[in-house]
C-alpha distance (Angstrom), angle and dihedral (degrees) to the residues before:
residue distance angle dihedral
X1 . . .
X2 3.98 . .
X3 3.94 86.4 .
X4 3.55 102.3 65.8
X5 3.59 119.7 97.1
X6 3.94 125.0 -121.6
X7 3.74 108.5 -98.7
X8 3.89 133.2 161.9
X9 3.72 129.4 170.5
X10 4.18 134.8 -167.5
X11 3.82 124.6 -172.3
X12 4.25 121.1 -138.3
X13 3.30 135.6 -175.2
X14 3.96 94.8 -122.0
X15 4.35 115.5 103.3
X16 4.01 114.8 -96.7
X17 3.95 84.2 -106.5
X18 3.71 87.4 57.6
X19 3.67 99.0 50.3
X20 3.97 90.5 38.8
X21 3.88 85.2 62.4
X22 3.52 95.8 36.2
X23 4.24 90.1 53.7
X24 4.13 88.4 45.8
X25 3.96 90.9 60.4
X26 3.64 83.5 80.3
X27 4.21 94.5 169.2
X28 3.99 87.7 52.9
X29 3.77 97.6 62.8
X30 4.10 112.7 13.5
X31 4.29 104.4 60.7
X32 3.13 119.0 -139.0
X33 4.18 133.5 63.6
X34 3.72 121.7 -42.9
X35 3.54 123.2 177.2
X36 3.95 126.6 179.2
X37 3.84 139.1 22.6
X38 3.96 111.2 -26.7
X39 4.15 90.0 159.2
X40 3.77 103.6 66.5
X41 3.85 149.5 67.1
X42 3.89 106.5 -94.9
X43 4.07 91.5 5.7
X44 3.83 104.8 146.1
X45 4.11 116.9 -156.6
X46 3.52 136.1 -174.5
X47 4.21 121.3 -129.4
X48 3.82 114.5 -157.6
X49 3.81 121.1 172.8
X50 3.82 111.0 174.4
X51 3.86 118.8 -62.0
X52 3.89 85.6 -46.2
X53 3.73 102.2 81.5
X54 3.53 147.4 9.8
X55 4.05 126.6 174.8
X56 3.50 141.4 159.1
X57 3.43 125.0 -138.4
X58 4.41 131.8 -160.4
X59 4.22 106.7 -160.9
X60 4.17 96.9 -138.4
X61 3.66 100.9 167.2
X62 3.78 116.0 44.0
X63 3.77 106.5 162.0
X64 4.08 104.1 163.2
X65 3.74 109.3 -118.7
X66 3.55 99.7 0.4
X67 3.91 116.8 50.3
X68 3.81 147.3 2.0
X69 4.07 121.9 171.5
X70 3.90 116.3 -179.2
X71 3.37 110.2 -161.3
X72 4.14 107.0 -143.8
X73 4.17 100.7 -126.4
X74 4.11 84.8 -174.9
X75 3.37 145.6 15.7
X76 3.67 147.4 -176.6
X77 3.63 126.9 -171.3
X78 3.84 114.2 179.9
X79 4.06 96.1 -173.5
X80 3.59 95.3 59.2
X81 4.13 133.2 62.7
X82 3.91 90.1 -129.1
X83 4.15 99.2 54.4
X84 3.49 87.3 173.6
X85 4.11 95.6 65.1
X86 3.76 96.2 117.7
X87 3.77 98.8 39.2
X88 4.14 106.5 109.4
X89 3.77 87.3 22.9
X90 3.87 126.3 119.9
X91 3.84 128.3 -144.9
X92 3.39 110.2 -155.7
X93 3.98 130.9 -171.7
X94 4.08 111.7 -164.1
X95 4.16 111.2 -163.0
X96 3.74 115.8 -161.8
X97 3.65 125.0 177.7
X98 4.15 102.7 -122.4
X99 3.86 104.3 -165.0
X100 3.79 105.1 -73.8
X101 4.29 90.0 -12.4
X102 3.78 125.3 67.2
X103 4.16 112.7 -133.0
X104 3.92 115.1 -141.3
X105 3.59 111.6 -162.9
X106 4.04 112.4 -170.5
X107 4.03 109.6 -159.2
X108 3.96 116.4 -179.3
X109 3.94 96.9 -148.5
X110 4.02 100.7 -141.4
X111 3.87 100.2 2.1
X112 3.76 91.6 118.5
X113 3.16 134.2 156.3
X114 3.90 102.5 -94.4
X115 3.71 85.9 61.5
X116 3.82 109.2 100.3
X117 3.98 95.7 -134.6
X118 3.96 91.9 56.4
X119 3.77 101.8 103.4
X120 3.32 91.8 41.8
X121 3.53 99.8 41.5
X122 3.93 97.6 37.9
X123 3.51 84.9 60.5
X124 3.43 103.1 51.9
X125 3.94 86.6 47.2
X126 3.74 87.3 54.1
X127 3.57 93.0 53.3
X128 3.87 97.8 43.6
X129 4.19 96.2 37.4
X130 3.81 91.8 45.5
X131 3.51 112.3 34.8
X132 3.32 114.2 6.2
X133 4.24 95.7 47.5
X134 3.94 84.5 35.1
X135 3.31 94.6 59.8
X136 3.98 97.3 39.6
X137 4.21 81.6 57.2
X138 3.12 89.3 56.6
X139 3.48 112.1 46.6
X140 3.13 101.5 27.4
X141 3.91 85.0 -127.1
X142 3.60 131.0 127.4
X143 3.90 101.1 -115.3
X144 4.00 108.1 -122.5
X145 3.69 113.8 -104.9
């Protein structure tokens, strides 16, 4: 079981071109500090959230209304010995039109759960992917931080 990759999905009512926009308004859903392009082919952005964790990620997938991976080029984790865990890993978001609701399915490629952060850091996916990006989708309202 320690190989398989964190993933969590939700389904909403809103069109896969709705929820692709709605998942590249990174600062109106994930809390914390972003800082660069997070709506573009080849954008790279920066993630802060307090002293805890700092990662940058490049966007190489960016297929409108069905895909976006962004492959996470650095990473530091300061509540974990290995602060480089999610460096080389990809976080992908897969959109698929389900009947009249679009499916988002979140997978954390090499977030598993050998990795020390992956209680921690599952669960703060969990909260972000399925109710804090959920809700942004929609309302069409950045989520308070």
């Amino acid at each position: 079981m320690s190989d398989q990759n964190f993933t969590t999905s939700f389904t909403v009512d809103q069109s896969p071109e709705q929820v692709f926009a709605a998942i590249n308004d990174v600062r109106a859903w994930w809390e914390g500090d972003t800082t660069g392009d997070t709506d573009r082919l080849g954008g790279e952005f920066t993630y802060r959230y307090q002293d805890m964790h700092t990662s940058t990620q490049q966007i190489t997938q960016f297929v409108p209304g069905q895909k976006i991976v962004w492959h996470v080029v650095d990473a530091s984790l300061n509540f974990v010995q290995d602060k480089t865990e999610w460096t080389s890993t990809d976080i992908v978001f897969d959109i698929t039109a389900r009947g009249d609701q679009t499916e988002v399915r979140f997978t954390h490629v090499g977030l598993v759960n050998s990795v020390e952060c992956f209680n921690d850091c599952s669960g703060a996916w969990t909260y972000y992917i399925t109710n804090s990006l959920q809700a942004f989708i929609k309302s069409s309202q950045p989520v308070p931080a």
